[in-house]
DRENDO-448916 format. One record per atom (N, C-alpha, C): residue in one letter; y, z, x. Coordinates in steps of 0.1 Angstrom, whole numbers, plus 5000, padded with zeros to 4 digits. Atoms other than C-alpha are relative to their C-alpha. Layout:
DRENDO-448916
AYZX ...
END
This chain:
DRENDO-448916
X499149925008 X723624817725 X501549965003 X498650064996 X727424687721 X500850155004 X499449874998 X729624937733 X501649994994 X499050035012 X732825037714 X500850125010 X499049954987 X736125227732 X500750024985 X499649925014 X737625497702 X501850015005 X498349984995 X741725487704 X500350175002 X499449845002 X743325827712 X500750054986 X499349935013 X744026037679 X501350095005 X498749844997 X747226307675 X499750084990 X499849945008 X747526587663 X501550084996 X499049965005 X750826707646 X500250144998 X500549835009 X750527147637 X501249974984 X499250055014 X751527157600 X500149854993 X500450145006 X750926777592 X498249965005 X500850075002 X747926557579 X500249845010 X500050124987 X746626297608 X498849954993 X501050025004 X744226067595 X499749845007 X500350114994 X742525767614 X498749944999 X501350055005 X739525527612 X499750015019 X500849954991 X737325687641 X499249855008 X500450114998 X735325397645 X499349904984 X500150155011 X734725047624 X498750004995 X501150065002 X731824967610 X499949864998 X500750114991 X729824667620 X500450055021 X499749974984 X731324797659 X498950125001 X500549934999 X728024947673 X498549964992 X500649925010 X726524997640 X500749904988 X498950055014 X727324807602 X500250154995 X499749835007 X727125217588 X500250075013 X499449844994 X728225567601 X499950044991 X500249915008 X727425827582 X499750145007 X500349875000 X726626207581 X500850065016 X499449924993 X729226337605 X499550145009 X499949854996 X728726657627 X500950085011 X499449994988 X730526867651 X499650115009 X500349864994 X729927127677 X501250035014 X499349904991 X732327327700 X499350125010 X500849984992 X731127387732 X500550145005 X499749944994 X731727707754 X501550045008 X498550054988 X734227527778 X501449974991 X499250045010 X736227407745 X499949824999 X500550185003 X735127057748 X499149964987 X500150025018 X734226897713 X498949894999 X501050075001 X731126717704 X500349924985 X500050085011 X731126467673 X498749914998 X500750074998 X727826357665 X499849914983 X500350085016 X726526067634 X499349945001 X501250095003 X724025867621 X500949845001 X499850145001 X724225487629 X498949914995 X501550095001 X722325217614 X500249894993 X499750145004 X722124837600 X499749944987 X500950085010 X720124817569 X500650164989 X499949915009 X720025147551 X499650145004 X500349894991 X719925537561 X499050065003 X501349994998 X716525537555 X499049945011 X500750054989 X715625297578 X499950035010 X500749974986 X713725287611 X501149965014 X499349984992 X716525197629 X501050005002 X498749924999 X719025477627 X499550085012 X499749934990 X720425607654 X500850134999 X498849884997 X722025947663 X500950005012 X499550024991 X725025867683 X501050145003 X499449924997 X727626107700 X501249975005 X499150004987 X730926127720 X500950114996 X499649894994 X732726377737 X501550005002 X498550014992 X736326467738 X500050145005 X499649914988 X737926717768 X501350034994 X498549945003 X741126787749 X499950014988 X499950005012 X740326897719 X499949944981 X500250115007 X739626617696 X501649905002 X499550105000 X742226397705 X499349805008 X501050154990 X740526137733 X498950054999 X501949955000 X736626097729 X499549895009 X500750094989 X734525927754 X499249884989 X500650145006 X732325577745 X498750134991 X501249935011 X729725667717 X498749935012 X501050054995 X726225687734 X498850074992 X501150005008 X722725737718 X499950195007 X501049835003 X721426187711 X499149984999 X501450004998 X719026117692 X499349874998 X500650135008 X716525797684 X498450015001 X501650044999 X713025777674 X499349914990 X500450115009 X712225447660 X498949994990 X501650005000 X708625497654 X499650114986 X500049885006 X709025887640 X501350034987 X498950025016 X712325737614 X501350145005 X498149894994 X716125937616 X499650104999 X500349854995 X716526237632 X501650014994 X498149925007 X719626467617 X499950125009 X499849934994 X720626697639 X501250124994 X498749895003 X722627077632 X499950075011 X500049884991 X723727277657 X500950124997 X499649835000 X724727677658 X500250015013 X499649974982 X726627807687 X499850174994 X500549905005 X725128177688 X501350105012 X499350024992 X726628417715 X500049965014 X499650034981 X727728387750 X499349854997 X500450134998 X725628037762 X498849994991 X501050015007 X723228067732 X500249854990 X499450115014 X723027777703 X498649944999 X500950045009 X720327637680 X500049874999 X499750105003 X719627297673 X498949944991 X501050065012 X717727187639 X500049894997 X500550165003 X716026857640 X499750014989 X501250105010 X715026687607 X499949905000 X500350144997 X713026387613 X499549984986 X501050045004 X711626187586 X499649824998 X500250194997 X709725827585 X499750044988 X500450095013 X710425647553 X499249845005 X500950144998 X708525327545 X501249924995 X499550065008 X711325097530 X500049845003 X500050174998 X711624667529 X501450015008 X498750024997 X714524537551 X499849804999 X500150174999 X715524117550 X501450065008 X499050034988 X717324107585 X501349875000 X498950115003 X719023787576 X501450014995 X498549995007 X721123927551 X500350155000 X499649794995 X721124337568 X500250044988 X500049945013 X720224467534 X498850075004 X501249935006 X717424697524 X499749884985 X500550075010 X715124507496 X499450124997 X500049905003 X713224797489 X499950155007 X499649874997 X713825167487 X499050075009 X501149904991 X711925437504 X499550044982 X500649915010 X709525647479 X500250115008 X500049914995 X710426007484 X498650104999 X500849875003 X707526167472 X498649925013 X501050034990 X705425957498 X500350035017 X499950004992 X707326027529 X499850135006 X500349865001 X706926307551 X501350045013 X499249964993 X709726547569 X499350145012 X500649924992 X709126737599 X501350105003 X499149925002 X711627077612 X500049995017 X500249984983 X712227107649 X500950105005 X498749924992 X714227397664 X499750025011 X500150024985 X715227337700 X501450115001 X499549894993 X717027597720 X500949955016 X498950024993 X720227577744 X500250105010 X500049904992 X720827847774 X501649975005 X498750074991 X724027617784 X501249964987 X499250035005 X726227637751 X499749874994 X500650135005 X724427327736 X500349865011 X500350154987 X724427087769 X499149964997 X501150034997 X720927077769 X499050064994 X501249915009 X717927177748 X498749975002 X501650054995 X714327227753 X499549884989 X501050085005 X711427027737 X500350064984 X500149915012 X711627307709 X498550034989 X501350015008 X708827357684 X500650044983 X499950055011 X708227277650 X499750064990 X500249945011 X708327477618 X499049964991 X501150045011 X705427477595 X500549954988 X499950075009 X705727277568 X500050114983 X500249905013 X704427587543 X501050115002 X498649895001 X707127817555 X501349944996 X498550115009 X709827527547 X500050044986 X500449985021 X708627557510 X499450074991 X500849915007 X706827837505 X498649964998 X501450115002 X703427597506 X499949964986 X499850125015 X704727367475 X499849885015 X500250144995 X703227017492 X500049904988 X500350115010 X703826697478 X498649905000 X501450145001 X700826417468 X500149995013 X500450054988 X698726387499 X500150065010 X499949924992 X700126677516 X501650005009 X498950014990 X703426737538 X501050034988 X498549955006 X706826787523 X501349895005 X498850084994 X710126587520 X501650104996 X498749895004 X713726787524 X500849935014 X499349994983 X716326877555 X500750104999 X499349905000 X718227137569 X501450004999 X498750005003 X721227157553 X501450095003 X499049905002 X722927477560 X499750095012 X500449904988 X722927717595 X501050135001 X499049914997 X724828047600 X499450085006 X500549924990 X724528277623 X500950184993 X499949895010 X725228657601 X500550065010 X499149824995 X727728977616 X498750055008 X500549894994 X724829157622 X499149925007 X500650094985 X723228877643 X498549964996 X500750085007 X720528727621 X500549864998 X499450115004 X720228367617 X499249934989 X500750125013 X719828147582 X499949905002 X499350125005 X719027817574 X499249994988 X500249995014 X718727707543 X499549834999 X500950094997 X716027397536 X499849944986 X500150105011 X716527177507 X498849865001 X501450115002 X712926987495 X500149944988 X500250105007 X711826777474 X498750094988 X500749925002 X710027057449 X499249924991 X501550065010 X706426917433 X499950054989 X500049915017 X706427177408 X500649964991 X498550055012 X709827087394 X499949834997 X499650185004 X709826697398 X498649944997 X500250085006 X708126447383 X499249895006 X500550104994 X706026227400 X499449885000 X500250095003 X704626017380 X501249934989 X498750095005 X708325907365 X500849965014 X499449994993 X709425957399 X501750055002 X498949925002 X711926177386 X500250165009 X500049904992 X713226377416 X500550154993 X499349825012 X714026777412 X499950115019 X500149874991 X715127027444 X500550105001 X499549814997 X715227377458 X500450045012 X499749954985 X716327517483 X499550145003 X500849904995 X714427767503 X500850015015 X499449934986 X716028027532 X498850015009 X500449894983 X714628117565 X500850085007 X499649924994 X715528417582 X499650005015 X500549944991 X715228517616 X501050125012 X499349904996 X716228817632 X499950055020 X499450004989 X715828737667 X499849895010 X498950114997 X717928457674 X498849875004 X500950085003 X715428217665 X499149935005 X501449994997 X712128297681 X499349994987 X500750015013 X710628347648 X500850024992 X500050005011 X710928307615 X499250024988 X501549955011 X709828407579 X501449944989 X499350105018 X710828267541 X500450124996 X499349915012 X713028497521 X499949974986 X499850025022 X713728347484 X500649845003 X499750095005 X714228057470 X501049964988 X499250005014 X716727917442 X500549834999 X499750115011 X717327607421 X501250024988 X499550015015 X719127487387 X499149914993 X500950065007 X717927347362 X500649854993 X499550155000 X720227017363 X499349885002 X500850114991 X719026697374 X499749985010 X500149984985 X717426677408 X500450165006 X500649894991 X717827037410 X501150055008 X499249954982 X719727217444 X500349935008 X500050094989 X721327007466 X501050055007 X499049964987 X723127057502 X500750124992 X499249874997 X723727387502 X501050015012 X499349954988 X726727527520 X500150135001 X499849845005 X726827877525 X500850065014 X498949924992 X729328117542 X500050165002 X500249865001 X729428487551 X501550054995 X498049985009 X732828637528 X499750165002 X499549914996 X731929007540 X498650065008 X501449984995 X728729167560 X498949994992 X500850065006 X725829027546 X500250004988 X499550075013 X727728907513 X499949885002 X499550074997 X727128587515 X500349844988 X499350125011 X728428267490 X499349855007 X500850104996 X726827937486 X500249914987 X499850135008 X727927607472 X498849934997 X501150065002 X725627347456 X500249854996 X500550155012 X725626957447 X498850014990 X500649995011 X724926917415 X500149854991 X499550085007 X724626657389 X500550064985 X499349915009 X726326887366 X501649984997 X499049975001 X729626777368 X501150135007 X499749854992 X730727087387 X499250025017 X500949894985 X729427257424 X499850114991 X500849915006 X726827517413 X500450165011 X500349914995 X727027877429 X498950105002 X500549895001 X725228167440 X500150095015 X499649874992 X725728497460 X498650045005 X500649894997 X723428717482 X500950085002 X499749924996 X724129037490 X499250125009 X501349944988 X720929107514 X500349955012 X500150084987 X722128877543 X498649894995 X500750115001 X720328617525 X498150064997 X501149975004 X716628827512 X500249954988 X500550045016 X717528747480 X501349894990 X498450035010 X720128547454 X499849994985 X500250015015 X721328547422 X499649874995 X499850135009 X720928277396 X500749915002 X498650104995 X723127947406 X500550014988 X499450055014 X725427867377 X501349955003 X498850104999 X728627687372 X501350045009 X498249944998 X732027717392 X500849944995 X499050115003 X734727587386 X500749925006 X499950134994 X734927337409 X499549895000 X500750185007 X734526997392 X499449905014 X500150064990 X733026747415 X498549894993 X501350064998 X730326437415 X499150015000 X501249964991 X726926427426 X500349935015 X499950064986 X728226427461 X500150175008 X500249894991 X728026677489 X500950125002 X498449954990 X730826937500 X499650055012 X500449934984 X731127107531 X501750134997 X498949834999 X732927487534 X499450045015 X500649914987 X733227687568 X501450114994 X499249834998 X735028047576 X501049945007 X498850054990 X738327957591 X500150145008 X499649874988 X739628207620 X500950074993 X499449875011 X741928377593 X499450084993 X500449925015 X739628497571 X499649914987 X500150115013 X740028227547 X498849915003 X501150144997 X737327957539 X500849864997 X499250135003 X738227597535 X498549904993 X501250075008 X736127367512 X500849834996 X499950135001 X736226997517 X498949924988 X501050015009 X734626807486 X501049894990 X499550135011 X735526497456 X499650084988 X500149895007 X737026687433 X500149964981 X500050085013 X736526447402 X498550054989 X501149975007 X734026577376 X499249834994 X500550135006 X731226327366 X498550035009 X501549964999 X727526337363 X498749915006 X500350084988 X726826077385 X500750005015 X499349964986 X727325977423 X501649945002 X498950085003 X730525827414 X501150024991 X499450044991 X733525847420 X499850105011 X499949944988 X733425967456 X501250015008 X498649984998 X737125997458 X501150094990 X499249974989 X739926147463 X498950075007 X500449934990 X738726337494 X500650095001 X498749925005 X740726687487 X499550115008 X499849894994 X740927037506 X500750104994 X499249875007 X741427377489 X499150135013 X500049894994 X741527727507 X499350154990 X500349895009 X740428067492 X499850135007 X499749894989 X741228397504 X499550154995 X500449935003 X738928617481 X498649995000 X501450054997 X735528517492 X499149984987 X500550095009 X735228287467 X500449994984 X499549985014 X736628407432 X500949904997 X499150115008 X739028147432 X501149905015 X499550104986 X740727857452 X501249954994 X498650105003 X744027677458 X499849884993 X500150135006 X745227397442 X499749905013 X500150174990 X743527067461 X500949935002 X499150094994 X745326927487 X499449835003 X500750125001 X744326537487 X500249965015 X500450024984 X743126417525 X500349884995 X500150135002 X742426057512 X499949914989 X500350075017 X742425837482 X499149865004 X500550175001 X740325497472 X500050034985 X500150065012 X738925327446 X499149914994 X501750094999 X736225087430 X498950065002 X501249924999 X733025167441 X499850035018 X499750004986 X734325257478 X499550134997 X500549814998 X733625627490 X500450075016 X499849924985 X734925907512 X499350144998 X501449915001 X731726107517 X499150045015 X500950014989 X729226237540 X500650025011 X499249964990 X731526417559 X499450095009 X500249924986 X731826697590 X501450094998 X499049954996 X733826977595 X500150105009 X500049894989 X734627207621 X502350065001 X499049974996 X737927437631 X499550085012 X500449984989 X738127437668 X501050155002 X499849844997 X739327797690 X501349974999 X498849995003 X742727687685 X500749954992 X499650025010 X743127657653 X499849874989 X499750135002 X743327287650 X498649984992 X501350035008 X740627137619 X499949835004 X500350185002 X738726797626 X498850024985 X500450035011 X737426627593 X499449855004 X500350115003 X734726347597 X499849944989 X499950105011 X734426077569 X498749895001 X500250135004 X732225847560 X500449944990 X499150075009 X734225557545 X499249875000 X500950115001 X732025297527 X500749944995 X499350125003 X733624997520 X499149884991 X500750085006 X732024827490 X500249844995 X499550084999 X733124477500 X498249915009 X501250084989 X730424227514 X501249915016 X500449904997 X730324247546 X499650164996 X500549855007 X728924587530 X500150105015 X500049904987 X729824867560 X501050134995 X499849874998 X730725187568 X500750085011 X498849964990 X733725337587 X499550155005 X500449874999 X733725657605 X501350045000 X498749964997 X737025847601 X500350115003 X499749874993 X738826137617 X501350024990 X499049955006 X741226367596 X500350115010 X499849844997 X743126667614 X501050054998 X499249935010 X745026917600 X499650135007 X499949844999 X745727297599 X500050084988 X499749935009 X745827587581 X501749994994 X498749995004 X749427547580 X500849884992 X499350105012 X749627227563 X498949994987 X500649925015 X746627417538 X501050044989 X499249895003 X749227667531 X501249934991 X498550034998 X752227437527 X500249934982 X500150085019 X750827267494 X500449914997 X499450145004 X752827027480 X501449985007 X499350054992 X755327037503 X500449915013 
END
């Protein structure tokens, strides 16, 4: 494993800081899928997928490093998770209270072609042949350290929709931990019912789990889709008042999709349109420490995965009825992309923003970037 030494970042209060985290080909030719967790002590975790061929392939890694001040210095990236054999692991974690915290594995082994020569993928994965497994492992130490954990049934993920041959393909997209101390997540599959199998025309839903003490067990609540192309995708969801809770959607609609509970997640309405134009690309929303939410996302309408730029940031301070005007993080262009991000705002205010930044240049690779910012350069607008 080559080892790689991350430069010290700054942070400015009231200014946009934006740097390339680490290179791709250093390590890794990709970086992708960002995450973060904030530990107890206030020390800052940053974890991501690495890998050489394609994100499917067998040999992605989950790497990590640690900074002690906040996100400015991070330690050398060293291997979380890897299971060559068992295909990428994605990891989310929940920090619950006191030294509690959650940690939802999704493994799955694709089958796909790689030609090592020229570090491409030749062929794809098939999704309706692979299979995804659920893993929640458990922390006592603030997420230092987690057991073995054990593994969610496959028919509680989806309500027992299996695809051809049996098993299920999805991941856990979304964790919160509720006021009144219930924990969701929310489990985007690959639904048989809805898609298409013999065009291999995908179609997903997303299906909740509940559990109400602090996630010993669990049970299925509801489910909810659109009726777009492919369906529900990466849910984000948020709590905007005691069990009210709000829930973004990738879509290929040209727009992010919504929908509301107001059970703590037993039940939701209907998704349908916001008015938040966007791709078919991901967002990410969290609760900031004001009250306000913040919603990172490419805010270009279009009914494919493209464009994946600008990379913009709006605020909203009515749990959800309506958002600032987008402040722009990053621009590109071509068929580049700033996607597949991470976000977190740590106990002192300060927001980190990972990036994945694909660079559609042969060498063909994948940057990892750090944004950080504040509410107060949210606020400031176009000033």
């Amino acid at each position: 494993m080559k080892s790689a030494q991350i430069a010290p970042l700054t942070y400015t209060p009231g200014k946009l800081e934006y740097f390339c985290f680490l290179r791709g080909s250093v390590v890794a030719d990709y970086h992708q899928n960002p995450g973060f967790h904030q530990f107890p002590d206030g020390d800052v975790m940053v974890h991501w997928s690495a890998y050489d061929y394609d994100e499917c392939s067998q040999d992605s890694v989950t790497f990590y490093s640690v900074s002690r001040d906040r996100g400015l210095s991070w330690s050398e990236p060293q291997v979380f998770l890897a299971d060559y054999s068992g295909g990428p692991m994605m990891p989310l974690l929940l920090r619950l209270g006191g030294d509690s915290a959650l940690m939802f594995v999704t493994q799955t082994r694709h089958h796909i072609e790689v030609d090592p020569q020229r570090r491409v993928a030749i062929a794809g994965s098939n999704y309706f042949a692979v299979r995804t497994s659920v893993t929640v492992r458990r922390s006592v130490d603030g997420g230092r350290t987690f057991d073995r954990g054990e593994e969610l049934p496959c028919a509680l993920l989806t309500g027992g929709k299996e695809l051809p041959g049996g098993g299920c393909y999805g991941s856990v997209e979304a964790a919160i931990h509720l006021a009144s101390g219930r924990v969701l997540i929310a489990f985007m599959f690959m639904d048989p019912i809805r898609a298409d199998v013999a065009t291999g025309q995908q179609h997903f839903t997303t299906g909740c789990l509940l559990s109400d003490d602090g996630g010993l067990t669990w049970r299925r609540s509801s489910e909810f889709t659109t009726d777009t192309p492919r369906g529900a995708m990466e849910p984000q969801i948020v709590e905007v008042a005691p069990d009210r809770l709000l829930c973004l959607l990738r879509t290929k609609a040209g727009c992010l999709y919504q929908t509301v509970s107001v059970d703590g997640g037993e039940s939701w309405s209907a998704p349908g349109p916001s008015a938040l134009t966007a791709p078919e690309s991901m967002a990410r929303m969290i609760h900031l420490r004001s009250g306000r939410l913040l919603l990172v996302w490419n805010n270009v309408s279009s009914i494919t995965q493209r464009p994946r730029y600008p990379l913009v940031a709006a605020i909203c301070s009515d749990g959800g009825a309506s958002w600032s005007e987008p402040r722009v993080i990053a621009e590109e262009s071509g068929t580049n992309q700033l996607s597949n991000h991470g976000l977190i705002q740590l106990d002192d205010g300060c927001i980190l923003l990972g990036i994945s930044h694909y660079r559609a240049v042969r060498p063909m690779t994948s940057d990892l970037d750090m944004a950080i910012f504040d509410e107060q350069w949210l606020l400031e607008g176009g000033k």
